[in-house]
NUSE-985922 format. One record per atom (N, C-alpha, C): residue number from 1; atom name; y, x, z. Coordinates in steps of 0.001 Angstrom, whole numbers, plus 500000, padded with zeros to 6 digits. Atoms other than C-alpha are relative to their C-alpha. Example, Ala and Ser with C-alpha at 12.3 -4.5 7.8 and 13.67 -1.06 7.14 Angstrom:
2
   num   atomo       py       px       pz
     1       N   498810   500890   500000
     1      CA   495500   512300   507800
     1       C   501200   500900   500000
     2       N   498810   499180   499940
     2      CA   498940   513670   507140
     2       C   501090   499230   500730
END
This chain:
280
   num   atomo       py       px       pz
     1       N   498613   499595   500157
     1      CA   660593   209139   208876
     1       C   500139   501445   500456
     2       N   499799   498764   499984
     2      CA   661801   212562   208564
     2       C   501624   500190   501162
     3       N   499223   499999   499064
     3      CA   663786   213651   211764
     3       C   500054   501852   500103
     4       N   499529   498023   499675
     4      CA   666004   216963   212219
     4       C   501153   500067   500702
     5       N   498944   499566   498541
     5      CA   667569   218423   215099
     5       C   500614   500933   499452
     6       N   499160   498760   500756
     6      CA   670521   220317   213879
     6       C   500547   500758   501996
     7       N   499808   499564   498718
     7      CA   671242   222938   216953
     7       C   501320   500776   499526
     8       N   498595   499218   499692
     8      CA   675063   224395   216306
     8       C   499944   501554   500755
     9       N   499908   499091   499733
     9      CA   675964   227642   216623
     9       C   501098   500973   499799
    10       N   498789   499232   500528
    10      CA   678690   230057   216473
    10       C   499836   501464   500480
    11       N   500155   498614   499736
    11      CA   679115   233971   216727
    11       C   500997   500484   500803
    12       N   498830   499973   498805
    12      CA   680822   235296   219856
    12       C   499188   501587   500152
    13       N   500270   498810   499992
    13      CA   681010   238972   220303
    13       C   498915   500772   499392
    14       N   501134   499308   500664
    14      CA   678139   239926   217671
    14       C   498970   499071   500127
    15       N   501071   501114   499474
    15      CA   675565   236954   219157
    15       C   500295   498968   499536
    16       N   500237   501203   500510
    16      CA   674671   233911   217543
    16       C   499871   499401   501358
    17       N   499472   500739   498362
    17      CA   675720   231629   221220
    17       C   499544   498231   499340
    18       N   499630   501721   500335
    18      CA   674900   227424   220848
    18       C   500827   499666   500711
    19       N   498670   500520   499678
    19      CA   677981   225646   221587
    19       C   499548   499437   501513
    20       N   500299   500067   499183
    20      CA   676431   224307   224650
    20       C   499848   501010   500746
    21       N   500262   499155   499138
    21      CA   675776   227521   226080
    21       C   501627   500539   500019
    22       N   498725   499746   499780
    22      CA   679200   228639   225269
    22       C   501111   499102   501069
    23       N   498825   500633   499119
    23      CA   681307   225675   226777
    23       C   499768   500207   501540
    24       N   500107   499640   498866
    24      CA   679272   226290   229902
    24       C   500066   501543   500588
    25       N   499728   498773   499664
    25      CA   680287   230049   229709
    25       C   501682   499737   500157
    26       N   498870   500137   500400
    26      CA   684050   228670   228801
    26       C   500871   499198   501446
    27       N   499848   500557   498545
    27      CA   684016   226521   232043
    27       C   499993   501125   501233
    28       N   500651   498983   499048
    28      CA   682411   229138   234202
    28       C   501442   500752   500326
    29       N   498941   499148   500027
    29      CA   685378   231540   233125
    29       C   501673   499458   500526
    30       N   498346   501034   499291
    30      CA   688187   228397   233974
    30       C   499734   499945   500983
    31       N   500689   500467   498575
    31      CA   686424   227544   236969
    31       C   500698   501708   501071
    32       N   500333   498811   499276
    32      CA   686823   231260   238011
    32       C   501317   500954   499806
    33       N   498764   499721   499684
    33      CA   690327   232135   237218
    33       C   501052   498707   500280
    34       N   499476   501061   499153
    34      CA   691533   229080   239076
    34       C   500136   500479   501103
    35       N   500112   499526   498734
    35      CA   690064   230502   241923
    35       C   500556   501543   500092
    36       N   499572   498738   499845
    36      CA   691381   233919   241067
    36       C   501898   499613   500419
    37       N   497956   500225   500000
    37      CA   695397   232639   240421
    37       C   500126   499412   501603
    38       N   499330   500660   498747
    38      CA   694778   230523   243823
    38       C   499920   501394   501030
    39       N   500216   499322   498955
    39      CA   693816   233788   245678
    39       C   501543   501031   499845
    40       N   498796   499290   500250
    40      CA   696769   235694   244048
    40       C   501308   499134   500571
    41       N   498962   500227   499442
    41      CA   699376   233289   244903
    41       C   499745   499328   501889
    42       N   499969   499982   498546
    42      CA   698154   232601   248547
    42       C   500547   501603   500595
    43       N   500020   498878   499476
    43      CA   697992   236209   249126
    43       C   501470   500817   499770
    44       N   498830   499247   500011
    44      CA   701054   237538   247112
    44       C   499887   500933   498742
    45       N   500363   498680   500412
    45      CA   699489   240815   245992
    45       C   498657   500252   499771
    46       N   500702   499432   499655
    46      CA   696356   241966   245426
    46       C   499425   501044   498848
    47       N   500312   499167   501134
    47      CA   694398   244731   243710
    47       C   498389   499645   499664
    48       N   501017   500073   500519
    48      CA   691939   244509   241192
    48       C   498602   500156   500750
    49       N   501568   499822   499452
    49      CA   688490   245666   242993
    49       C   500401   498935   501072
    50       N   499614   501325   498925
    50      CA   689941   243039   246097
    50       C   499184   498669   499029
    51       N   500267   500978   500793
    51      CA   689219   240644   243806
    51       C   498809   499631   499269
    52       N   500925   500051   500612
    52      CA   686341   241502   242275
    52       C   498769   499701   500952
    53       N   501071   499886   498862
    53      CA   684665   241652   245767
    53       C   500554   498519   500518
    54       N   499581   501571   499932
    54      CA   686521   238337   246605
    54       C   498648   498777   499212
    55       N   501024   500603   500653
    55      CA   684535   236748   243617
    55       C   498910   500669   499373
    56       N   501207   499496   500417
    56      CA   681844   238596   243456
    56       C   499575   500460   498232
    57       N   500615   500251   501525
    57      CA   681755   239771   239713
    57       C   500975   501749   499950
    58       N   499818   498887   500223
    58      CA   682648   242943   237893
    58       C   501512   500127   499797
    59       N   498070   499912   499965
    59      CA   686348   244805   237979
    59       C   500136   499489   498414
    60       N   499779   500290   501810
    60      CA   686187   244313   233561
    60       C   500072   498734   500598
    61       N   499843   501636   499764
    61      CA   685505   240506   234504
    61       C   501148   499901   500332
    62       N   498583   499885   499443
    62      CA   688281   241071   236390
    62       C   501181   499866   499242
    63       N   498666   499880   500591
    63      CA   690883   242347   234264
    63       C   499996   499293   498880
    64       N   499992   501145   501588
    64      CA   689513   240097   231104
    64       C   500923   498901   500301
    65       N   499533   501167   499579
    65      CA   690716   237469   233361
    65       C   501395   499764   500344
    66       N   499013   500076   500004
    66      CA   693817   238762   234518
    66       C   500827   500294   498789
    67       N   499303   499991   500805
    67      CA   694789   239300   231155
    67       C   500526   498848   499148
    68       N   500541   501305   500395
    68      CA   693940   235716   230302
    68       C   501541   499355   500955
    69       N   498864   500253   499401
    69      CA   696472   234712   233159
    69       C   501514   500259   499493
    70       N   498557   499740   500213
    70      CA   699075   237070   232532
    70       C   501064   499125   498521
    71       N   500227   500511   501504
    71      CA   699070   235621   229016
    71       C   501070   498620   500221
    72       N   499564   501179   499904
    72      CA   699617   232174   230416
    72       C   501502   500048   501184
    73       N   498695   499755   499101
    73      CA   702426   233774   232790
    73       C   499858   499455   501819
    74       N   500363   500295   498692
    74      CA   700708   232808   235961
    74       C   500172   501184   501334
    75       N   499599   498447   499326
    75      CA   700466   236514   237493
    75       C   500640   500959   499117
    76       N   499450   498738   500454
    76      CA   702184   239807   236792
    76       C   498956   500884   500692
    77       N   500328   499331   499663
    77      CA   700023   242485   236456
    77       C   500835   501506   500072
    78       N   499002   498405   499774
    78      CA   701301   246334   237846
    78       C   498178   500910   500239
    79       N   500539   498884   500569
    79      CA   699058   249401   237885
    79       C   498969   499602   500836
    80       N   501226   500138   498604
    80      CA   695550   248841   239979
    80       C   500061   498674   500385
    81       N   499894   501430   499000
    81      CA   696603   245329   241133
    81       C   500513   498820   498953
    82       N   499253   501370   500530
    82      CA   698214   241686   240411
    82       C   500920   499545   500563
    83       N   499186   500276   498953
    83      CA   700849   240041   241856
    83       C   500459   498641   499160
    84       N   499529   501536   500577
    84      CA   702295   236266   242036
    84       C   501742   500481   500452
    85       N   498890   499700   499229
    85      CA   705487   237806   243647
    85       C   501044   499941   498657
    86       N   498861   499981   501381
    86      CA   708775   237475   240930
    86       C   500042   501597   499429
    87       N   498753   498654   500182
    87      CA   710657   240474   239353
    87       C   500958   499456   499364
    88       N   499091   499936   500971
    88      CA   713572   241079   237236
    88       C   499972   498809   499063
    89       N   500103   501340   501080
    89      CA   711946   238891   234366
    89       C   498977   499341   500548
    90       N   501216   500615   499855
    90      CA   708676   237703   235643
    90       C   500309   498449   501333
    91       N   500020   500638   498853
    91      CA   708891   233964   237516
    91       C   498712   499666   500741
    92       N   501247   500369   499510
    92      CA   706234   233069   239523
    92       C   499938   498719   500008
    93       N   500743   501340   500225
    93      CA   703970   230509   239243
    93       C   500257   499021   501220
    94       N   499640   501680   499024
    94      CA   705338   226825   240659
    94       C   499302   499645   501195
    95       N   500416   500212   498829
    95      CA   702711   226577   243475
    95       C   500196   500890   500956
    96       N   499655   498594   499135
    96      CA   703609   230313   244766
    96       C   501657   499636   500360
    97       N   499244   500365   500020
    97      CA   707078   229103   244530
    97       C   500660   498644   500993
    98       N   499869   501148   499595
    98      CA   706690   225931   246327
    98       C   499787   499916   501436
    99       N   500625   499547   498297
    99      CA   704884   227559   249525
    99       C   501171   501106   500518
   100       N   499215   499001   499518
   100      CA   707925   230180   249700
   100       C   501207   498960   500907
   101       N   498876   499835   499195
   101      CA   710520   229629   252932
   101       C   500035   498165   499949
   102       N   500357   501206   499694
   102      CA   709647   225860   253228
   102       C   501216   499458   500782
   103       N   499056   500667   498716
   103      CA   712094   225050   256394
   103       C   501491   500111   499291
   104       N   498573   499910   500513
   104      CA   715291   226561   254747
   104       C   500011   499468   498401
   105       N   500050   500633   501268
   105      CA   714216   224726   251340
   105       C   500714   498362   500450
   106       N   500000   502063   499416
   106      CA   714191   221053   253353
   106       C   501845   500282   500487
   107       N   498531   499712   499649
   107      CA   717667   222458   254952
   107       C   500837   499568   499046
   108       N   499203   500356   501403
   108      CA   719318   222770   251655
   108       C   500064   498887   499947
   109       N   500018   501121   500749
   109      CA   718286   219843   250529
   109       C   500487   498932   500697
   110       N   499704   500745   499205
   110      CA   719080   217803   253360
   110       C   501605   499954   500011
   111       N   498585   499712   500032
   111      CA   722701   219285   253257
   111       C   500463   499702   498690
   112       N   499380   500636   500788
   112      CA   723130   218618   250038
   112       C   499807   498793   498894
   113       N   500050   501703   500212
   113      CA   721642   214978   249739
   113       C   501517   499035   500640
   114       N   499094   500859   499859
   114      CA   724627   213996   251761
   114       C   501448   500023   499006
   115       N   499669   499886   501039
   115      CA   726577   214558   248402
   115       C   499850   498621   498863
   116       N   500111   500919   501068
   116      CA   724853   211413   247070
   116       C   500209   498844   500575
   117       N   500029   501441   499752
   117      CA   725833   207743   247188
   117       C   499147   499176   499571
   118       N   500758   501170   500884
   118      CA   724228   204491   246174
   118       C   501062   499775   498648
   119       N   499394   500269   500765
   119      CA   725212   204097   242837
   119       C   500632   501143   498830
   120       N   499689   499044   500683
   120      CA   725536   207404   241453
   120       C   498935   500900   498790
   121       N   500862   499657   500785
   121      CA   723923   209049   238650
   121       C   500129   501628   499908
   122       N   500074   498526   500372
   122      CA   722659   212570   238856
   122       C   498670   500828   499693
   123       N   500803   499197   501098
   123      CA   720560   215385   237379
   123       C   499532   501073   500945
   124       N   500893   498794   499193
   124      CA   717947   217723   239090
   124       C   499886   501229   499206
   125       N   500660   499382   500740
   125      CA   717242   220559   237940
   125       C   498230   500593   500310
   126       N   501270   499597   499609
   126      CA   713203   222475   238084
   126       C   499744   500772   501540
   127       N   500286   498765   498841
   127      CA   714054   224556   241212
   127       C   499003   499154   501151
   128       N   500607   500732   498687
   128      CA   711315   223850   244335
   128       C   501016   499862   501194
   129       N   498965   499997   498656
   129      CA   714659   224105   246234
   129       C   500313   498578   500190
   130       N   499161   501191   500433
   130      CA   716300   221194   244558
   130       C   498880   498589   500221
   131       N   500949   500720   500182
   131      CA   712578   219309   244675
   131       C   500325   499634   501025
   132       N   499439   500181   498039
   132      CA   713271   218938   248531
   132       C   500658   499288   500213
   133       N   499395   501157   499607
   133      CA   715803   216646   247890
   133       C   499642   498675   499960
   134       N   500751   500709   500275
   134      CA   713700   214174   246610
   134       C   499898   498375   501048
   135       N   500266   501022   499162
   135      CA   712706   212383   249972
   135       C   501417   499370   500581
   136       N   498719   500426   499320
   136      CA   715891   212071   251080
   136       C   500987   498801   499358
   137       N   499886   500586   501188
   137      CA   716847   210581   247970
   137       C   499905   498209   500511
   138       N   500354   500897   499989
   138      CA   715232   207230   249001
   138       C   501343   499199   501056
   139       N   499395   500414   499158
   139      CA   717894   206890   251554
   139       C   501155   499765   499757
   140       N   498758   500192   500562
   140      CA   720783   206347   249209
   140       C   500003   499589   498786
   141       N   499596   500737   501132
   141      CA   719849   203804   246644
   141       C   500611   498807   499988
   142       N   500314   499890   500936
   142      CA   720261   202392   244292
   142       C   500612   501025   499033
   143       N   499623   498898   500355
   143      CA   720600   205827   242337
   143       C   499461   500203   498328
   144       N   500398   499649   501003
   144      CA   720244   207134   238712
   144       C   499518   501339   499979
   145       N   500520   498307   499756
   145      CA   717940   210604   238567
   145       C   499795   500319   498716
   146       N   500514   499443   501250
   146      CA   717521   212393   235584
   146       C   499737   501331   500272
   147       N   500511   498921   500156
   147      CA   715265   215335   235406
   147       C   498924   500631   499002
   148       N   500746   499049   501144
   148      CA   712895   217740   233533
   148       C   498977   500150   500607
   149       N   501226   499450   499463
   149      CA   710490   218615   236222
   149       C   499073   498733   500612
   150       N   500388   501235   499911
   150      CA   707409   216853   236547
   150       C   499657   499386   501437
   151       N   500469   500441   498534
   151      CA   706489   217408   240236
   151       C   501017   498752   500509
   152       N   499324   500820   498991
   152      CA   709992   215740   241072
   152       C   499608   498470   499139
   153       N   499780   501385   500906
   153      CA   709256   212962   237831
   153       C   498860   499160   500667
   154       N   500866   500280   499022
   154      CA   706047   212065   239713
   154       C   500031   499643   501081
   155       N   499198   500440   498707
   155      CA   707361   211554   243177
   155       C   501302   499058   499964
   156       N   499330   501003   500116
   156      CA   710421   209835   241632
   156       C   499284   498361   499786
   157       N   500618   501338   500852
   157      CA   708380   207254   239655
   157       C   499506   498900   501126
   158       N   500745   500978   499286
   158      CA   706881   205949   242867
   158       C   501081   499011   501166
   159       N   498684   500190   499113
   159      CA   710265   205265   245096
   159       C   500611   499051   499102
   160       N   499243   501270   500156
   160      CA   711710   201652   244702
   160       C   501554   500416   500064
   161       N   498704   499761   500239
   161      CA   715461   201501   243412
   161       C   500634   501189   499727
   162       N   499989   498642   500924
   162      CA   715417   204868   241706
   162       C   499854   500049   498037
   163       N   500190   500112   501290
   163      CA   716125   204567   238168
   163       C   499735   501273   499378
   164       N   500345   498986   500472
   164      CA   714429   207524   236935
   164       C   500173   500183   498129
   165       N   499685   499481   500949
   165      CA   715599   209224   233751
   165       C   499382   501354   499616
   166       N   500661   499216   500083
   166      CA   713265   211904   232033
   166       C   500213   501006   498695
   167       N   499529   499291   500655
   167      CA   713912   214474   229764
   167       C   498885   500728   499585
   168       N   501069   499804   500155
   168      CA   710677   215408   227680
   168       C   500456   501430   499076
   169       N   500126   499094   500501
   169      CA   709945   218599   225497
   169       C   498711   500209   499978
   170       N   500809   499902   499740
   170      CA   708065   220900   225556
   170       C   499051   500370   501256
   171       N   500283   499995   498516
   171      CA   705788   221301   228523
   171       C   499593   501299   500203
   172       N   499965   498905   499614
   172      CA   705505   224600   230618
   172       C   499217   499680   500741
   173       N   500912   500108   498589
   173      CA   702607   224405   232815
   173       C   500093   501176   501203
   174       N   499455   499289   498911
   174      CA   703864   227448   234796
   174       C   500812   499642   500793
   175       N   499217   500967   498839
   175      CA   706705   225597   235967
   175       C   500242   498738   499960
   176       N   500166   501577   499661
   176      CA   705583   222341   235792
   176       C   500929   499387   498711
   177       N   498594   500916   500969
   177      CA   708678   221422   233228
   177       C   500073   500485   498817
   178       N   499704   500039   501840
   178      CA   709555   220113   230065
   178       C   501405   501052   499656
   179       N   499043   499222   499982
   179      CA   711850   222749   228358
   179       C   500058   500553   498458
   180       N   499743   499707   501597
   180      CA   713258   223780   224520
   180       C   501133   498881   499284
   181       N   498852   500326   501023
   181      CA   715472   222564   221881
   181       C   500343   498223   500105
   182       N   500185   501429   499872
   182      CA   714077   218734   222421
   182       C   501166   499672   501359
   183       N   499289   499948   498522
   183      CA   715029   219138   226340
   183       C   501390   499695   500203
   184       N   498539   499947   500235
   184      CA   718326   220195   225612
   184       C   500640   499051   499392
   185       N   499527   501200   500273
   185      CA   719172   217430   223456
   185       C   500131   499025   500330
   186       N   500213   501239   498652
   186      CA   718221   214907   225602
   186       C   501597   500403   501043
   187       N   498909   499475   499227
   187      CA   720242   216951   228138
   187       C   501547   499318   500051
   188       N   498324   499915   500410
   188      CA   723777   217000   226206
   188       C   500310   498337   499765
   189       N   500014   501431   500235
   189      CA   723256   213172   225345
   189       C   500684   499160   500934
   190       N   499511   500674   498126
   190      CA   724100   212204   229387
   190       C   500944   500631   500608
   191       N   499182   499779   498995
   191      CA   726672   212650   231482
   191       C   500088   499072   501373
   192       N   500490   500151   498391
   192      CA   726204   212436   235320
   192       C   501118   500366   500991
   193       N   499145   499870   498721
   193      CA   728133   212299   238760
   193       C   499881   501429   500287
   194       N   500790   499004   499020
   194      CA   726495   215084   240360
   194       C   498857   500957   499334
   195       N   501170   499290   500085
   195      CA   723973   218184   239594
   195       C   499405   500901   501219
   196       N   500068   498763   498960
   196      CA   722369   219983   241833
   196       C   498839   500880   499283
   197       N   500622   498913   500691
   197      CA   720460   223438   240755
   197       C   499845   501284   501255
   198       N   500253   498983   498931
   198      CA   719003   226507   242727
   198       C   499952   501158   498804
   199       N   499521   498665   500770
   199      CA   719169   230135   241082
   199       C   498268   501228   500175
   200       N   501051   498565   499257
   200      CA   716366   233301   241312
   200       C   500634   500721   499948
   201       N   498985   498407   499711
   201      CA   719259   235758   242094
   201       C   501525   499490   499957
   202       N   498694   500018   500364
   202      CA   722615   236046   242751
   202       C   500507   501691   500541
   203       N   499086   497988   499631
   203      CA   724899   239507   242361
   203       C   500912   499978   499281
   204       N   498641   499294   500701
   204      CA   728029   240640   241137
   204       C   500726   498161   499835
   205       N   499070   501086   500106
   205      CA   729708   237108   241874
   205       C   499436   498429   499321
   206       N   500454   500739   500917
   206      CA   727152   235124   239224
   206       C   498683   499580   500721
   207       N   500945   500779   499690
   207      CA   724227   233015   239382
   207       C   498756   500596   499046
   208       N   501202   499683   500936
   208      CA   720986   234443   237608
   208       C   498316   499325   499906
   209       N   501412   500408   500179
   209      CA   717595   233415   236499
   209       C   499088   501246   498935
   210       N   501270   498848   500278
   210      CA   714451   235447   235386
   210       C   500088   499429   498448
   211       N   500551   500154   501617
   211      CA   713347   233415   231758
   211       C   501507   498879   499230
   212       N   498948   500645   500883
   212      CA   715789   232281   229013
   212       C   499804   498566   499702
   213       N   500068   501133   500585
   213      CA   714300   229054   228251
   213       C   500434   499093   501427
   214       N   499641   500691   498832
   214      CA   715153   227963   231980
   214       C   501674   499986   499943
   215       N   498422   500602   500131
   215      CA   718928   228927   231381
   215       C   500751   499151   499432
   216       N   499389   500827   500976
   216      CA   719180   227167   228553
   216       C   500141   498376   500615
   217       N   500508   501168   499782
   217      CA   718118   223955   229716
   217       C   501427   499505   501489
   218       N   499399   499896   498962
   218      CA   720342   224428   233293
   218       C   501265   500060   499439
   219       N   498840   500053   500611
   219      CA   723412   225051   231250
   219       C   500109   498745   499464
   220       N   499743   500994   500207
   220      CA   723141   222328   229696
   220       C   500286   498701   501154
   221       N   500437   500808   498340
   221      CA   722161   220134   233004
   221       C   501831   500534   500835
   222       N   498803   499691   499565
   222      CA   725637   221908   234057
   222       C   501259   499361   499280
   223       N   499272   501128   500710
   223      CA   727596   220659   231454
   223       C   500151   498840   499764
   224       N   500207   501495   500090
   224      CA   726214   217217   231889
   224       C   500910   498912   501294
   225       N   500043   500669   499158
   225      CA   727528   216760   235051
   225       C   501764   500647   500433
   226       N   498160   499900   499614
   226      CA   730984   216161   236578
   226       C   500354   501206   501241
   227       N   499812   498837   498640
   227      CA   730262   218073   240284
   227       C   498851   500326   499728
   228       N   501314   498988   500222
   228      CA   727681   221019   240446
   228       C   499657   500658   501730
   229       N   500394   500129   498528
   229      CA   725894   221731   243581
   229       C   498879   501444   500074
   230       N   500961   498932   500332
   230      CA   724200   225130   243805
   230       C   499062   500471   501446
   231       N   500312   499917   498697
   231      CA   721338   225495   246619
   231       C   499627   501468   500220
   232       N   500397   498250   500151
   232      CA   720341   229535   247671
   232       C   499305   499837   501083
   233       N   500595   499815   498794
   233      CA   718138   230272   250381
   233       C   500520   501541   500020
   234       N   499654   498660   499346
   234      CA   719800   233642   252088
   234       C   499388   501124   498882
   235       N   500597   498808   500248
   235      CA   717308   236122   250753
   235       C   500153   500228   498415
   236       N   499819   500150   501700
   236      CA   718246   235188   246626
   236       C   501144   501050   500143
   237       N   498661   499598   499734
   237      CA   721919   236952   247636
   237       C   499595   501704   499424
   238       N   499714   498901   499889
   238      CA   722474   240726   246484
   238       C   498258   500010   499053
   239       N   501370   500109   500514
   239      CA   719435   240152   244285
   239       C   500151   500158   498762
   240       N   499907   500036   501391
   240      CA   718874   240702   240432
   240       C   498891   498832   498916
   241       N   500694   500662   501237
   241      CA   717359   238852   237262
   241       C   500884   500113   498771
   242       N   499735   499750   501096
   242      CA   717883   238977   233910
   242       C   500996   499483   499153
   243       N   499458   500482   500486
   243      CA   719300   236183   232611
   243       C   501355   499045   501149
   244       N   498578   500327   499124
   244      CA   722950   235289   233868
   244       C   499673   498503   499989
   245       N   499809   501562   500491
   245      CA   723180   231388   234293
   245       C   501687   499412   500148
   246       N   498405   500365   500357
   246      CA   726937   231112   235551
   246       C   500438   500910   501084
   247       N   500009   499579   498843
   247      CA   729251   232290   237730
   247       C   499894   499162   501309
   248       N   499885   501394   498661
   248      CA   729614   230767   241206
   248       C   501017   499244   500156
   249       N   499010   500664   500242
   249      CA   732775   229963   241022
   249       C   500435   498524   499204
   250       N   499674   500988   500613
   250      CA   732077   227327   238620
   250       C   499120   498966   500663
   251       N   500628   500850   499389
   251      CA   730063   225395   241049
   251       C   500799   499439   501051
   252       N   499128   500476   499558
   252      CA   731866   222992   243031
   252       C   499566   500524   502465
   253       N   500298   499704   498848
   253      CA   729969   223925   246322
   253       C   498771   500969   500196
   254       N   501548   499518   499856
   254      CA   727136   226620   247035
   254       C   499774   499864   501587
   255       N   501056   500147   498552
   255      CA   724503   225960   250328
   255       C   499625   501360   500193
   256       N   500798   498846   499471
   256      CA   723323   229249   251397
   256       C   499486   499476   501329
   257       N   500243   500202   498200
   257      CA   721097   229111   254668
   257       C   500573   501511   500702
   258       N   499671   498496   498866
   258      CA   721544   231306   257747
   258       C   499547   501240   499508
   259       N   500617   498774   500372
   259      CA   720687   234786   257463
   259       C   500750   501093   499177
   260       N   499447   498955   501029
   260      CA   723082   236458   254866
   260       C   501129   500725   501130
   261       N   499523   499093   499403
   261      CA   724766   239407   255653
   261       C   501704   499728   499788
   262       N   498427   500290   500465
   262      CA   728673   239410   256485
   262       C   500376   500719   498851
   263       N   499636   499619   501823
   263      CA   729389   241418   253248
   263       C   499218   499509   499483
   264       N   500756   500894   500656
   264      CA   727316   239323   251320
   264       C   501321   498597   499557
   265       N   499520   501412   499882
   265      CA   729259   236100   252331
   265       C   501621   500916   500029
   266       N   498978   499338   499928
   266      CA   732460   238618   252130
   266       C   500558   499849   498434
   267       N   499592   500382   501592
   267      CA   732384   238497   248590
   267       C   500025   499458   499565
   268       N   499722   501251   500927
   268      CA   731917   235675   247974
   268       C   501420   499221   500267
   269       N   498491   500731   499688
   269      CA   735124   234759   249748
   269       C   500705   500515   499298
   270       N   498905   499040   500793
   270      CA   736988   237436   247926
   270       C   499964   499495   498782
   271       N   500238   500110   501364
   271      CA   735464   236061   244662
   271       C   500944   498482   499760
   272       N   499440   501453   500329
   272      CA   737009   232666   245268
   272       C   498606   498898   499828
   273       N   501478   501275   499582
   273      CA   733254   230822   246224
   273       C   500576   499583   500991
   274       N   499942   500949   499462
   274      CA   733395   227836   247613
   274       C   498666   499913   500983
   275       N   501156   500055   499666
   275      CA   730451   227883   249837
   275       C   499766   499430   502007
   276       N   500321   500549   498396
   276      CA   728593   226365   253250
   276       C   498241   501004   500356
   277       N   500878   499599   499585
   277      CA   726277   228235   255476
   277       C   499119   499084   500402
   278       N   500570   500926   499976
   278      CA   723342   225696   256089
   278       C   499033   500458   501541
   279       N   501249   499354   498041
   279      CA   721284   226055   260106
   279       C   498920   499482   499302
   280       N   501404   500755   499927
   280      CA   717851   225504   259790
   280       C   500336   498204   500434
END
């Protein structure tokens, strides 16, 4: 019997590569901006050659990779360096997000879990502020949750007398959540007791966020719900982003923690906010 080894092959930068040698070049390269995004969002900041001496490999390796990232919206690159840190439009990636200001996150949330009864049906939105409420959650069922994000859909699913309600799309692996035209429909479908929602900026009286497909989704999640619950940690205040989401005024209560400045919390009285300073 006539026996033939067919060996596969494909052309990658000018070189005939076998698919075996490739997937273990294709790994190599995942394997290795894993460890790059985890060093960027531990750190914050860093610059290119840091990094290259970090993982041992060349600055080009380097920037192939952070371009590979930026791509997927994980880092923002700036001139010489990287950064997991926000701007204007850029959000940062959900685990950089999740490690920021920890104590005055649980605060919030603690302050405005006592908002919920047994028996009430309400709507999270993606913020790691709003995730915080989560545990607390358990302490006031039997409750209806409906959300988008998966960290909190995951942690709901496992908590007895939580009727979890999920809201699919499409999925964002930057911030964990389902989000688009599907989302939204789902969304407008429900109406809820209670929302609660956190912001990346507030200025000139309004509530802002960095990417459009997050307002959309939050507007809706606003309109779904009878009372609106807005959480801030201090340092969001006197801050910018791109996309407006509302004003404050149309929220029935905002949490700020300690820390904001008396003109800060000046205007918001003048504006006609409703708001509570939150202690650690």
């Amino acid at each position: 019997m006539l026996q033939i080894q067919v060996s596969t092959t494909i052309k990658e930068r000018g070189k005939l590569v076998s698919t075996e040698s490739l997937s273990a070049t294709t790994n190599k390269r995942a394997v290795r901006q894993r460890a790059l995004s985890r060093l960027v969002t531990e750190r914050g900041s860093l610059s290119a050659q840091e990094l290259a001496n970090e993982l041992s490999v060349s600055i080009m390796t380097v920037h192939r990779d952070l371009d590979d990232l930026e791509r997927q919206g994980v880092v923002r690159k700036f001139r010489g360096g990287v950064s997991a840190q926000p701007s204007v439009v850029f959000e940062s990636n959900v685990d950089f997000r999740l490690d920021a200001n920890p104590v005055e996150k649980r605060s919030l949330a603690q302050a405005a879990s006592r908002f919920v009864e047994p028996g009430m049906t309400i709507v999270l939105d993606n913020s790691t502020t709003v995730l915080q409420m989560v545990p607390f959650l358990a302490e006031v069922t039997p409750i209806y949750v409906a959300t988008n994000f998966l960290k909190a859909i995951n942690q709901l699913a496992m908590m007895p007398d939580i009727r979890l309600v999920t809201f699919g799309g499409d999925y964002d692996p930057t911030s964990d959540t389902f989000t688009g035209v599907l989302t939204e429909q789902a969304i407008e479908s429900i109406r809820v007791d209670a929302g609660f929602f956190s912001a990346s900026a507030v200025s000139g009286g309004s509530a802002y966020q960095r990417q459009s497909r997050i307002v959309a989704f939050k507007q809706a999640m606003m309109k779904a719900a009878n009372s609106k619950y807005l959480l801030l940690d201090h340092t969001k205040l006197d801050k910018v982003a791109f996309h407006k989401l509302a004003p404050l005024n149309e929220f029935d209560l905002v949490l700020i923690t300690e820390g904001a400045s008396h003109e800060s919390l000046s205007e918001l009285s003048r504006a006609g906010v409703k708001f509570e300073v939150v202690a650690p």
